[in-house]
N, C-alpha and C positions, 0 to 999 in steps of 0.2 A: 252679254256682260255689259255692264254698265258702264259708259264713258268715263266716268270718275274712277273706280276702281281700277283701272290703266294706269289713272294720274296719281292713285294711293300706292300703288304695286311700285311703280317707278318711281316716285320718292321715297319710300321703303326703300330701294337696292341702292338707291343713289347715296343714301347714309353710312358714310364710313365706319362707322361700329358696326353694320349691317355686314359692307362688305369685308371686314376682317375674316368674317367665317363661312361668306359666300363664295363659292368656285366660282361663279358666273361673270364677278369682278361688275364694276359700276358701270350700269348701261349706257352709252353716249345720248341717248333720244329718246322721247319714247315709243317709235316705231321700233328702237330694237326691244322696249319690254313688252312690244307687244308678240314680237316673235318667239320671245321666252312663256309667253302663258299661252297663247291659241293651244299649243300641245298637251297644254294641264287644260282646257275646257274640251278636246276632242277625246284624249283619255278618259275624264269623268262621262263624256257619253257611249263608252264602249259597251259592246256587251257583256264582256269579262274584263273588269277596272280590275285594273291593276298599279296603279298609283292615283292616290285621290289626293285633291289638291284644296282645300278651305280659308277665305277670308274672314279672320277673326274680326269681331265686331265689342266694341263697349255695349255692353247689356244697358245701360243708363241714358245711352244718346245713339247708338246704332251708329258709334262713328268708326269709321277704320281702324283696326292696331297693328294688322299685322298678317300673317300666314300660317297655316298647320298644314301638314304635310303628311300619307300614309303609303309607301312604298311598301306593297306584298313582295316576299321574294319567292322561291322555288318551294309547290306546296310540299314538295315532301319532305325540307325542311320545319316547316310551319312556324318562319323566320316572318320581321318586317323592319322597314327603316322607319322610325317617326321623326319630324323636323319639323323645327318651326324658326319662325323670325316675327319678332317683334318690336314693333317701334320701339326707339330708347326714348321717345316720350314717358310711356309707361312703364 
């Protein structure tokens, strides 16, 4: 992952509008956001993912906005959670 997207993740959570609806609450550093995403990029290399994690991007300048999120739950439900967060920039 790219150095920056660290620094986009972690101003993302650090946003009080962000964290109103974040359980993870505002990260002090961002060594600890980086402890909150290694386990969304070892997940997305699993061989059965089961929660996929994406960096939304502006289509017009490839700049940061935000996160999408796709949590499988139990197949024999054939449930899932979707989430996202998005800068209150946009």
């Amino acid at each position: 992952m790219c150095p920056a997207t660290y620094i986009y993740i972690h101003n993302l959570h650090s946003l009080a509008e962000t964290d109103e609806y974040n359980a993870l609450g505002i990260p002090k550093n961002i060594e600890e956001t980086k402890l909150i995403i290694e386990p969304w990029i070892i997940e997305n290399q699993a061989n059965e993912i089961k929660s996929y994690t994406f960096a939304v991007e502006n289509k017009s300048d490839d700049h940061f906005i935000g996160l999408f999120g796709l949590k499988l739950g139990n197949k024999k439900y054939k449930k899932a959670e979707v989430w996202y967060k998005i800068h209150s920039t946009y």
